[in-house]
Phi, psi and omega in degrees: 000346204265314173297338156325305161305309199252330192102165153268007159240095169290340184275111169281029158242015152291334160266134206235110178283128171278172149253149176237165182227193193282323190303332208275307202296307195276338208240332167315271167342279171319304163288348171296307169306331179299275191304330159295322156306322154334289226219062193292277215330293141003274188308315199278341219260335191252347179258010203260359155270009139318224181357317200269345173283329176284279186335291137009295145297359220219310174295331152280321175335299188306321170268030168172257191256005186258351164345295170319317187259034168279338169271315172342296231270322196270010208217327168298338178276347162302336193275352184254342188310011173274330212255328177305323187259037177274349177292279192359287195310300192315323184284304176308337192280320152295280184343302174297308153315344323276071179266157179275108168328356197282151188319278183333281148318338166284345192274329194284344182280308152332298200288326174285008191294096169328306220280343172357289208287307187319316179300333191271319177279331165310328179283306209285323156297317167326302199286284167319347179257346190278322167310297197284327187284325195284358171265341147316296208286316197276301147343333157294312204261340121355296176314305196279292188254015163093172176277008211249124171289160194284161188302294171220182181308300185317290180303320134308003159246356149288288184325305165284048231181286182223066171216154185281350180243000151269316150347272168337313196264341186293309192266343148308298197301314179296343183242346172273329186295324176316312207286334192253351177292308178309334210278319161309331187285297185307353227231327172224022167326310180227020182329290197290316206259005139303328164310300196304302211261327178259136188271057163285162205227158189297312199292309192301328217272288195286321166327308188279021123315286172312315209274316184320293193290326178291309148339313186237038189320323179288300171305265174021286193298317209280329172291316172314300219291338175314307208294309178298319216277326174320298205295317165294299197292318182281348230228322189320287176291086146046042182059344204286359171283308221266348176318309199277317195312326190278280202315321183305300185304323205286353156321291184286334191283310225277330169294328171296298166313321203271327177276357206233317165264127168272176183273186184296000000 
């Protein structure tokens, strides 16, 4: 438990955080896209049970008291999606090597990773802040519109829609989930794919995270709201968008790391 923690580089000021702009964000984005055109099949094949299992789930909601948390659920998938695109990162991490890239080896290489165990409780935190947000997001909505699940969809995009107290939950709700995205962004922004690249411990990983984010408020922010606007955009067709959306970012992330830690 303890090489979990620490790693074999306890000092996280061994790692040296750059500042980034917006040129850095572009040059990501373009290499993500890069690598996803590269290697589609690869990307789609580790992301495309992302969409189908949220679809799936977004579809019971829709049929009985979990109504309420279907957008939760779908707006929720930015807190897990550092941990969803760890093939991603991996495939860019070979890809740059120029190692073979193929499903297999990218998988054996995860699961044989020292950082495993790190990988695995990081996720699993990721997985526990997406839970505790949808016993909010119900909790909220429990305040505003009472305990009675709504009748039908209709009848619940009319309550919000033209009442003071969806109004209310629309804009409460929106601004406590912005609080867990931020809380996500810090935490694993460049977490996994350091994790990945480095002989590191779960705490130096989020710490040089924090640094990271703290080092770049503005770039950050600006990479988080890219990240939200995908993610909306990819959700539109029946989620089945996020097939392309998530492997470009996730892509994109491991390039972002690359741009943001520098190397030894």
């Amino acid at each position: 438990m303890a090489h979990v923690l620490t790693g074999a580089e306890l000092d996280v000021h061994h790692l040296r955080v750059r500042k980034i702009d917006v040129a850095d964000l572009k040059v990501a984005l373009a290499k993500g896209l890069d690598d996803f055109l590269t290697r589609p099949s690869h990307a789609i094949f580790l992301a495309i049970i992302y969409p189908v299992v949220g679809l799936i789930v977004v579809r019971a909601a829709l049929g009985g008291a979990m109504m309420p948390l279907a957008f939760p659920i779908v707006a929720g998938f930015a807190l897990v999606g550092p941990f969803a695109g760890i093939g991603l990162y991996e495939i860019s991490r070979r890809r740059e090597q120029g190692l073979d890239c193929s499903a297999g080896p990218v998988l054996f290489d995860i699961f044989q990773s020292s950082a495993l165990g790190a990988i695995a409780m990081l996720g699993t935190t990721l997985m526990v802040i997406f839970v505790v947000w949808l016993a909010v997001a119900q909790q909220l909505y429990r305040t505003f519109l009472g305990n009675m699940a709504p009748a039908s969809a209709a009848a619940f995009l009319h309550d919000l829609a033209t009442t003071p107290a969806g109004h209310m939950l629309i804009v409460v709700g929106n601004g406590v989930g912005f609080l867990f995205a931020l809380l996500v962004l810090a935490t694993s922004v460049v977490s996994f794919p350091l994790l990945l690249d480095r002989e590191v411990g779960l705490a130096t990983a989020i710490v040089t995270s924090y640094r990271a984010v703290a080092a770049n408020p503005a770039t950050m922010s600006l990479w988080g709201l890219i990240v939200a606007i995908g993610l909306v955009l990819g959700s539109a067709p029946l989620l089945f968008g996020l097939a392309v959306v998530i492997p470009v970012l996730g892509h994109a992330t491991w390039h972002l790391y690359r741009a943001v830690i520098l190397p030894d």
